[in-house]
C-alpha positions in Angstrom: 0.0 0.0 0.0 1.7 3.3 -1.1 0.6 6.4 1.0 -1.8 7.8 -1.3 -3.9 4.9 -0.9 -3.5 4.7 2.7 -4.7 7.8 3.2 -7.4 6.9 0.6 -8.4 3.8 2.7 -7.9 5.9 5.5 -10.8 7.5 4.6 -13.3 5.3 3.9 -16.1 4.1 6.8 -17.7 0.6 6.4 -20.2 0.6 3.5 -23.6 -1.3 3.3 -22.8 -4.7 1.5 -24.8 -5.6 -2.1 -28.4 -7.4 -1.1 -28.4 -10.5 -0.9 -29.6 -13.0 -3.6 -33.5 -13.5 -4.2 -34.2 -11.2 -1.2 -34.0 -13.5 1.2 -34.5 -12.0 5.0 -31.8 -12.6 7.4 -33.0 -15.0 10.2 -31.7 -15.1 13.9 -31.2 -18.1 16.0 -29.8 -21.5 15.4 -26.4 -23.2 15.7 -24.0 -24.2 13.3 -20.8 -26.7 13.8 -18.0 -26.3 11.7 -14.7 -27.7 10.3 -12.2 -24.9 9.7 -10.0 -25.0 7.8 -7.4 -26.2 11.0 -9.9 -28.8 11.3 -7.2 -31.5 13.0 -5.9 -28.6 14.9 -6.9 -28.0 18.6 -6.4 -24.4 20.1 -2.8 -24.2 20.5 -2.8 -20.7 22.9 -5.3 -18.2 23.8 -2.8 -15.1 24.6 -1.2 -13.0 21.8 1.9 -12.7 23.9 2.6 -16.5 22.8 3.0 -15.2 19.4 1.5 -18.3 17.9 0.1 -18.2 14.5 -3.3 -19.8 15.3 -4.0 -17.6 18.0 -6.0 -15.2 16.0 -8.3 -18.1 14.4 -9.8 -19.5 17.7 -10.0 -15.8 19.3 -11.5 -14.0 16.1 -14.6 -14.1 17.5 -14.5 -12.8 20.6 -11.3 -10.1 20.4 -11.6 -7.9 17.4 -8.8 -5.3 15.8 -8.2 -2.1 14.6 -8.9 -3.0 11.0 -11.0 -5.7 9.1 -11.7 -7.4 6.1 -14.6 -4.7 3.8 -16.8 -8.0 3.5 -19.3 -5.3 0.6 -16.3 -5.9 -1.1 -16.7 -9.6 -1.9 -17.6 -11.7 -4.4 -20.3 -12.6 -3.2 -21.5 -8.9 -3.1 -20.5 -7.9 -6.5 -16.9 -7.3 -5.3 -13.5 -8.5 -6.8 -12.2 -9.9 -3.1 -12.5 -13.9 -2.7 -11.3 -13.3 0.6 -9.2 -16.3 1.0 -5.9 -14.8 1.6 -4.7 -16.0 5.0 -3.4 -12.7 5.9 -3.5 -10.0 3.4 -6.2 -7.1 3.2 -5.7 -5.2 0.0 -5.9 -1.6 0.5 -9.2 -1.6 -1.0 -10.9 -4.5 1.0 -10.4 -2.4 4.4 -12.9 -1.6 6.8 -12.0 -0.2 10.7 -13.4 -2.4 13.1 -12.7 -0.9 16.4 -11.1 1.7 14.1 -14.2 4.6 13.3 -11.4 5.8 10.4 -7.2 7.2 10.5 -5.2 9.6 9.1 -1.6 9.8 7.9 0.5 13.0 9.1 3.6 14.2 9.0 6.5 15.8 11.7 6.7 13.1 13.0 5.4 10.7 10.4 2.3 9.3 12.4 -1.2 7.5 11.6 -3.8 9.0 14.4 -6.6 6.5 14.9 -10.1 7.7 15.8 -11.8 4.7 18.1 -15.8 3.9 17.7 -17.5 5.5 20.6 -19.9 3.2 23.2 -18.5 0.4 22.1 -18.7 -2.2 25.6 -16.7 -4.6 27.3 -19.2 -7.2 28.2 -19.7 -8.4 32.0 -17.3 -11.5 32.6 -17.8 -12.8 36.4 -14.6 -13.5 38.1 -12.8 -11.6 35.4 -14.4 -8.2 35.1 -17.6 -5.7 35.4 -18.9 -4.3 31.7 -16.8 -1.4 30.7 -16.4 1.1 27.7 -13.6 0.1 25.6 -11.2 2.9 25.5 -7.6 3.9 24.0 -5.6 2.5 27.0 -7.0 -0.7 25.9 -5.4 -0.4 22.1 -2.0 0.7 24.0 -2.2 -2.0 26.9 -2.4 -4.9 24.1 0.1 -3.6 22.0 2.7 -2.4 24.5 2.3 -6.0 26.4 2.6 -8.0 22.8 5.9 -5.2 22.0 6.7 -6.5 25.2 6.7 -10.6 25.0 9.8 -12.5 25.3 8.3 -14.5 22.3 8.4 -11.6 19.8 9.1 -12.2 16.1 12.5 -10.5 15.9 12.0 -6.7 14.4 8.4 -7.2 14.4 7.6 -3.7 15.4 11.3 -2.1 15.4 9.2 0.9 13.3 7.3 1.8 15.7 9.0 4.7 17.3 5.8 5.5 20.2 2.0 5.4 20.9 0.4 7.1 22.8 -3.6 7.8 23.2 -4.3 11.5 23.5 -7.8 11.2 24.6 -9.8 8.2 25.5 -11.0 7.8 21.7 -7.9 8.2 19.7 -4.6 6.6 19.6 -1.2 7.5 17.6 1.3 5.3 16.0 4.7 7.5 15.5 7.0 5.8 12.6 10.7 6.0 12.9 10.4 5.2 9.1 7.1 4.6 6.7 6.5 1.1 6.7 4.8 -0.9 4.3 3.0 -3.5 6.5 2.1 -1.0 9.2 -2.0 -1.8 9.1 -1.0 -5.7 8.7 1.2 -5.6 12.0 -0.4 -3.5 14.6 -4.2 -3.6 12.5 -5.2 -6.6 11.5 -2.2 -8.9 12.3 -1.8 -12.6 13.7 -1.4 -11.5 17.1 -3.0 -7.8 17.1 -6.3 -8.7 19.0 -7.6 -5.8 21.6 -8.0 -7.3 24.6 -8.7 -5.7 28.0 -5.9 -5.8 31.3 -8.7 -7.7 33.5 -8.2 -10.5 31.2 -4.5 -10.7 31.5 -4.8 -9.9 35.3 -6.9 -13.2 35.7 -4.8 -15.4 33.0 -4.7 -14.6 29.6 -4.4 -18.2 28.4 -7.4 -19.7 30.9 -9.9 -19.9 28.2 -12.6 -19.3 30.6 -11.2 -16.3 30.6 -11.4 -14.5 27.1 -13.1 -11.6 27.2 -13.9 -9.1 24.1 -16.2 -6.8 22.4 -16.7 -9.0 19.5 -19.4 -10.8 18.4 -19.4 -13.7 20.2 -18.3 -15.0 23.6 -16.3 -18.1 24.3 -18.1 -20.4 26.6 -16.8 -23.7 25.9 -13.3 -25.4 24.9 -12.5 -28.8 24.9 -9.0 -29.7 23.7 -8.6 -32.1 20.8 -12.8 -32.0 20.6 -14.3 -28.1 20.1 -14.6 -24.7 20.8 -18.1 -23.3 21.3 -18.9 -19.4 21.0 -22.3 -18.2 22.0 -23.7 -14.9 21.1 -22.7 -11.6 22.8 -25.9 -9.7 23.1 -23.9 -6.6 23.2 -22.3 -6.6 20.0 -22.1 -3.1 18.6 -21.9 -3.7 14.7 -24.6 -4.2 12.3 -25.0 -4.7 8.7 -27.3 -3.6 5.9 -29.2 -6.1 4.0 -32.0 -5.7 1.2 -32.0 -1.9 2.3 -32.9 -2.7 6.0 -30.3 -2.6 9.2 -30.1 -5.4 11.1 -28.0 -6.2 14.3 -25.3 -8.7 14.5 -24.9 -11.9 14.9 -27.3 -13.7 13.8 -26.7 -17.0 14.6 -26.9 -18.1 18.4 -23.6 -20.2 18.8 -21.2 -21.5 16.8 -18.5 -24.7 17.4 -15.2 -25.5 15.8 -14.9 -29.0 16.4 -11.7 -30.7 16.2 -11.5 -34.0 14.2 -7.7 -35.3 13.5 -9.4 -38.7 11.0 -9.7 -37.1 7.3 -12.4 -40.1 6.6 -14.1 -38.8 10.1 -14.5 -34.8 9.3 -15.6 -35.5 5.6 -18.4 -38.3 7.0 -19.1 -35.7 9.5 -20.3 -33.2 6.4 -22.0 -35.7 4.5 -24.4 -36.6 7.4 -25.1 -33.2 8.2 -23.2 -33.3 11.4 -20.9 -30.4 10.1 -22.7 -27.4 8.2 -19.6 -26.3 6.7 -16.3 -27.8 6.0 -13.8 -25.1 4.8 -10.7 -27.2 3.3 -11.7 -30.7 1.4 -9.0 -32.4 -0.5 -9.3 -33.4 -3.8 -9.6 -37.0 -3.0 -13.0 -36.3 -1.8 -15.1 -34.0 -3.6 -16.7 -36.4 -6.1 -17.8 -38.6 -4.0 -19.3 -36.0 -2.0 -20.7 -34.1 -5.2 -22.3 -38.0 -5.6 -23.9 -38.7 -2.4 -24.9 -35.3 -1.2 -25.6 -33.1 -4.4 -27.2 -30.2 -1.9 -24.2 -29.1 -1.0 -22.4 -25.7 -2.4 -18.8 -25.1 -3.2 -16.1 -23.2 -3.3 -12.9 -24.7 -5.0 -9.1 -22.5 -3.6 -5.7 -22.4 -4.7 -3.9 -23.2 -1.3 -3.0 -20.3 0.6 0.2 -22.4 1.9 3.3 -23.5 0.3 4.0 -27.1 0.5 7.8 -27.4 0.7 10.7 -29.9 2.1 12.8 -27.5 3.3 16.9 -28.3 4.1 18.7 -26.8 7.0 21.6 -24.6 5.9 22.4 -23.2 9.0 24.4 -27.1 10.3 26.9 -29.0 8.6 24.8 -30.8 6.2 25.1 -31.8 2.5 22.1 -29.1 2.3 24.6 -26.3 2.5 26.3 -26.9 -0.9 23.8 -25.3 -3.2 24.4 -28.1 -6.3 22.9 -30.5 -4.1 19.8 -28.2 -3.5 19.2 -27.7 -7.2 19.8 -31.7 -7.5 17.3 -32.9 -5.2 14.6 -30.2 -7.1 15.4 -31.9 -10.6 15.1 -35.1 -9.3 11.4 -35.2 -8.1 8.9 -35.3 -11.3 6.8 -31.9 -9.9 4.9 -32.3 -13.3 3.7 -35.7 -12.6 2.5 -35.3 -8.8 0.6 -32.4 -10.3 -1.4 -34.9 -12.9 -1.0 -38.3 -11.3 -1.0 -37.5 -7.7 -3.4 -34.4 -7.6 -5.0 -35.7 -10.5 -4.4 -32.0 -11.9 -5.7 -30.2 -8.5 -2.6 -28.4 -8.1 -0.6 -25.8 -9.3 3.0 -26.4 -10.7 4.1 -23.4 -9.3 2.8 -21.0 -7.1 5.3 -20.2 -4.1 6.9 -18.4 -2.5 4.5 -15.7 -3.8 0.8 -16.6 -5.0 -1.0 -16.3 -7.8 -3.4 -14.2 -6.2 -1.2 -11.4 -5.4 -1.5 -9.9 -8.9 1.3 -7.5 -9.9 3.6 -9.3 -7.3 3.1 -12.8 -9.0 5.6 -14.0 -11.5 4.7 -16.6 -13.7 7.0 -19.7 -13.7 6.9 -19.3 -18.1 8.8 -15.3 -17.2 11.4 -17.1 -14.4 14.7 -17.2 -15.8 15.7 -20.3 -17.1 17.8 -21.2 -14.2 14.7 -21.3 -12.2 12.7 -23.4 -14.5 15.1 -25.8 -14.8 14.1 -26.1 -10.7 10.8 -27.6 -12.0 11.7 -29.8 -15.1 12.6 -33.8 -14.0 16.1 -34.3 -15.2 17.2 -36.9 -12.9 20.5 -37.3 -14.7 21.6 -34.1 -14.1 20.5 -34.3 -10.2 23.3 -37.5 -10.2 25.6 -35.6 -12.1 25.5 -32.7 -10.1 24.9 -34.6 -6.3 28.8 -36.5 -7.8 30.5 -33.0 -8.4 29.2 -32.1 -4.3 30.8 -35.2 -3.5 28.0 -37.0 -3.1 28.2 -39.8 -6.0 26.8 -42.8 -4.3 24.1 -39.8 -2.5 23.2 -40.3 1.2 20.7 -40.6 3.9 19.1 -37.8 6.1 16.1 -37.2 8.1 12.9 -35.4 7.2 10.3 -34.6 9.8 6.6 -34.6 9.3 3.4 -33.7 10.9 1.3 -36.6 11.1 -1.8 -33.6 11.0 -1.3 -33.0 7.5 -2.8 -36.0 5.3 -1.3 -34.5 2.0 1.9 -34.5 3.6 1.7 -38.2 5.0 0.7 -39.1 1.4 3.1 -37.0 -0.4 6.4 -37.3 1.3 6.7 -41.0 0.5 6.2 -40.4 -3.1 8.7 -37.3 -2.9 11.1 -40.3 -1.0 10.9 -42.6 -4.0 11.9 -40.3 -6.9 14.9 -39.2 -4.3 16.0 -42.9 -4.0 16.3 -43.2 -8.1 19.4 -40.5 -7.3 21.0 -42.4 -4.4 19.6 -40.1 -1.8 17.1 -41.9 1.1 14.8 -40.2 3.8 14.3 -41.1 7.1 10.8 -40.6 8.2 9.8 -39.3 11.0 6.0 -38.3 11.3 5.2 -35.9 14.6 2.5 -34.7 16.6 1.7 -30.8 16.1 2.9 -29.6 19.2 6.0 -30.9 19.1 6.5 -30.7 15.3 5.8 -26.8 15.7 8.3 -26.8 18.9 11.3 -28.4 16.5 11.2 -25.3 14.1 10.8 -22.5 16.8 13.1 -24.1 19.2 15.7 -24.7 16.1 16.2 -28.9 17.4 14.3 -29.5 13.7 15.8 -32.3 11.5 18.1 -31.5 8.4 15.2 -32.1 6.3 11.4 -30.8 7.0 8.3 -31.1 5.6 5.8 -28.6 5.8 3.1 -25.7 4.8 4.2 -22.4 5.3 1.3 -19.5 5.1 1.8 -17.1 1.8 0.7 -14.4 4.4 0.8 -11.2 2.0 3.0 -10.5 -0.5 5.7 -8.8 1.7 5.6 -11.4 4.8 6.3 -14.6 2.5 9.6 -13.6 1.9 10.7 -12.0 5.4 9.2 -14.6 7.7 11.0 -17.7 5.5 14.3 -16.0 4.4 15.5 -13.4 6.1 17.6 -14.1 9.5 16.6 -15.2 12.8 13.0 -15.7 11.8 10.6 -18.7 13.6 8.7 -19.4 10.7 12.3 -20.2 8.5 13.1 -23.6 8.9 16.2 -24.1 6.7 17.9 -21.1 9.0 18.5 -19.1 5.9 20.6 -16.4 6.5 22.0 -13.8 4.5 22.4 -10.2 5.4 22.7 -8.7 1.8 19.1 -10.3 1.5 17.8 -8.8 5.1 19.1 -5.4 3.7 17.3 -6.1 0.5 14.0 -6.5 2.7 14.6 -3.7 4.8 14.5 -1.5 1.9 11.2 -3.0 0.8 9.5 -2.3 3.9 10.9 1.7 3.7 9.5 2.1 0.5 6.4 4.0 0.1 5.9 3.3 -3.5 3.9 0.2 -4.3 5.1 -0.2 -7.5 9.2 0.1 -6.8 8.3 -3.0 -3.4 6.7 -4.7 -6.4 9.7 -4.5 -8.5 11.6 -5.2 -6.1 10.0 -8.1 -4.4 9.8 -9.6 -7.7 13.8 -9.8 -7.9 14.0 -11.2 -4.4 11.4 -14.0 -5.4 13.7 -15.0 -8.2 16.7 -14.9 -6.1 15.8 -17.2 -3.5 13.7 -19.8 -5.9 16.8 -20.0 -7.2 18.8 -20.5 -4.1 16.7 -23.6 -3.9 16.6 -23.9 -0.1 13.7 -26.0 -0.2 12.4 -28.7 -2.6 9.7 -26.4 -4.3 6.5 -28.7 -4.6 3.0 -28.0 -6.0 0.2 -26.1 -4.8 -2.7 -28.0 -4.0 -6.7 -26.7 -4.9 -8.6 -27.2 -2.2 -12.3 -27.0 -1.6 -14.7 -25.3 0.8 -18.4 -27.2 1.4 -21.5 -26.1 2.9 -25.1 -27.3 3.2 -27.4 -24.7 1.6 -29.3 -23.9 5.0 -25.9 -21.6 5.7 -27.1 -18.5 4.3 -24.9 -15.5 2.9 -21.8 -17.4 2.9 -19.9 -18.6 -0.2 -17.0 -20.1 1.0 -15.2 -16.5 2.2 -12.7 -18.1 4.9 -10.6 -14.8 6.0 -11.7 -11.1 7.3 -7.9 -10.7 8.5 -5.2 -12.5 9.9 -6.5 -16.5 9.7 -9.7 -14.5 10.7 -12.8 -16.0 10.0 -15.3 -14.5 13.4 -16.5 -11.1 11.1 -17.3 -13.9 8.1 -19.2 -15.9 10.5 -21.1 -13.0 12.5 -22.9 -12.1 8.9 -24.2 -15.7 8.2 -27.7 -17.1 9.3 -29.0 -20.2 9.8 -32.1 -21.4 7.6 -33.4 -24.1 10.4 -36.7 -24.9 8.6 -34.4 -25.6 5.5 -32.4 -27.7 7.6 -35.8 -29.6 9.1 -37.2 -30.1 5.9 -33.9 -31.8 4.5 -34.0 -34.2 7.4 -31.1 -33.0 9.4 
């Protein structure tokens, strides 16, 4: 976002969404269980000073932000915004939340924030009495999460001060411009406002979440669901057909937890689930067979599937020949047709298609990258015998047993590797304490995973530059960092475009990971769910706002048996 538009989106207050289809009438009441898109995933934390990624998903709901996903401006409502991104808001699909609207100034280079008015912290017993929420509570959650011995390194080195002048505004003070200021402090993984009383009685005691968002956590069960009931109190409201109408509109909502792939997609056909948000391939025609009723939505994975090799210990992994070898010698091409069965993309990471202008097709990639995708498993030997590796060897890969792509895939991606000499050691892990090999840096030399796109600036700091938890091959180079400094300084969008484009082609062909397809993936829902159409983010791996517009048709759902 270049300043112009910033002060542009700065501008703009939250405008009515496009009436709905048919004109149907919203309807209150109901509950609706659902598989999200972390559907094997329990709640891993329930305090943004963990700095854990999924933080944002299970609180979304009950703490809200700054800034929001402009849901008028979907698809669905005649917009151009699918609204899958897992964390990118383009500056035209912004709304303020708790934000009323802000305002870029200069000397010192500041944005000032004007709050909503009478918005209310609801009653909580044992935690706290109903309150107004106020400034101090933007600059309490911020200062603590500036504060957290678990901080992504830099992640708010911009930042020169805030301070609320009056009990409705705050002011963010620059050092520099930065180009992901709303994404950080806004609308960010971690950047829910929540109230001191909370942290005073335990921040990560779920019975102890406490917002002014829609709805209010009043169940958790760990490895089974989260259940969210409706806050009364909620202050937003949304225009439909021409007529207001107050938010939510569905009593409660659960996330359940199911780890069995066979279990969550039986759970959907039977009605159990109203909506599954991320179906593999594998599935979707026998469910299109059995249960025609349902409506989809068909994605491009948000998350790069990789096998990424440490650099960063004495491993064959740090001479860059046998990086480039281990690419040519798995047949990308054919796991695309014969194991995705054409559900995939060939390429389509570390930057996604989505991101237009920042997207480079693999066809304009210079040819040393291409050659990264071509099988050409005599020149993998070829090269693996000039690294001094002619008879190839044997190293470990880690896996998380969550991910059934990734249990399926990484044998296939073993066996092309064995026709070059090279063999894996398996070992498949538990979430927990997969996640807790990369952050805690004790991860094998070899690493299979899914690493979040995020936006088009975050997908190359968080995986290359130094010191960063979410890069598991330890890449480390500080002509890069300075490279990516200089992005995030950069007020023009254009010049970070041109820019980010070069670093892209750098590092794809530094070949610190195996680069692997890009899966589709599909989003189901029983037709009772009304004005959804598979939207899964309003943020940060957001999906409460999404939710909080979305009724329940219960006679519908009667009359189909279920």
């Amino acid at each position: 976002m270049n300043l112009k538009s910033a002060l542009l989106c700065g501008a703009m207050l939250l405008a009515a969404p496009a009436a709905i289809a048919n004109d149907e009438k919203p309807k209150y009441g109901g509950g609706i269980e659902i598989g999200t898109v972390y559907v094997t995933l329990s709640a891993l934390s329930w305090d943004a000073n963990d700095f854990n990624w999924k933080h944002n998903h299970d609180t979304g709901l009950v703490y809200e932000q700054l800034f929001s996903a402009d849901l008028s401006k979907s698809v669905k409502a005649g917009g151009k915004h699918p609204f899958i991104a897992d964390a990118w808001l383009p500056s035209d699909a912004m709304r303020g939340e708790l934000a009323e609207s802000w305002e870029w100034k200069e000397n010192p280079l500041r944005v000032e924030i004007k709050l909503r008015k009478g918005i209310m912290w609801p009653e909580k017993p044992g935690v706290m009495k109903s309150r107004e929420f106020v400034a101090d509570d933007v600059l309490f959650a911020y200062t603590r999460l500036d504060a957290s011995p678990r901080k992504i390194k830099g992640y708010f080195d911009h930042i020169a001060k805030v301070h609320a002048p009056d009990k409705h505004t705050v002011i963010f003070e620059f050092k520099d411009y930065f180009a992901e200021w709303d994404y950080r402090f806004g609308y960010g993984y971690f950047s829910g406002i929540y109230p001191k009383e909370v942290v005073e009685a335990g921040a990560n005691n779920w019975k102890n979440v406490n917002g002014t968002g829609p709805y209010m956590l009043t169940d958790f069960v760990s490895g089974n669901s989260n259940v969210y009931t409706k806050n009364p109190d909620y202050w937003d409201k949304d225009k439909i057909g021409g007529q207001e109408y107050k938010l939510p509109f569905i009593d409660k909502i659960t996330y359940r937890t199911i780890k069995d792939e066979a279990t969550f997609v039986t759970a959907l056909r039977t009605g159990k689930l109203d909506i599954l948000e991320a179906i593999r391939w594998q599935n979707v025609d026998s469910l299109k067979k059995s249960v025609p009723q349902l409506k989809w939505n068909r994605w491009l994975n948000m998350s790069g599937t990789f096998l990424a090799f440490r650099v960063d210990v004495d491993s064959p992994f740090k001479d860059v020949r046998v990086r480039r070898a281990l690419n040519m010698a798995v047949n990308k091409d054919e796991i695309v047709k014969a194991y995705y069965n054409g559900n995939a993309e060939l390429f389509a990471y570390p930057m996604h298609p989505d991101y237009v202008g920042y997207f480079q097709p693999l066809k304009e990639m210079p040819a040393s990258v291409q050659e990264l995708f071509k099988f050409d498993p005599a020149k993998a030997k070829k090269l693996l015998a000039e690294a001094g590796h002619p008879k190839g060897f044997t190293f470990k890969v880690q896996v998380c047993s969550c991910s059934p792509d990734h249990m399926d895939l990484l044998p296939l991606v073993s066996a092309y590797l064995e026709q070059v000499g090279v063999k894996m050691e398996i070992q498949p892990m538990e979430y927990g304490a997969f996640l807790s090999a990369m952050t805690s840096r004790t991860l094998s030399v070899g690493y299979m995973m899914n690493n979040g796109h995020t936006n088009p600036t975050t997908t190359i700091r968080k995986s290359f530059t130094t010191g960063q938890q979410w890069n598991p091959s330890g890449w480390s180079d500080p002509k890069y960092d300075a490279k990516m400094d200089e992005v995030y300084r950069t007020k023009d969008e254009a010049t970070r475009i041109k820019m980010l484009r070069e670093m892209t082609v750098e590092i794809l062909d530094l070949a610190p990971y195996i680069w692997l397809p890009t899966p589709y993936v599909y989003t189901a829902w029983w037709p009772w769910v009304k004005n959804y159409a598979g939207e899964l983010r309003a943020g940060s791996v957001r999906p409460g706002p999404i939710y909080a517009r979305m009724w329940l048709d219960q006679e519908m759902k009667k009359k189909m048996g279920h």
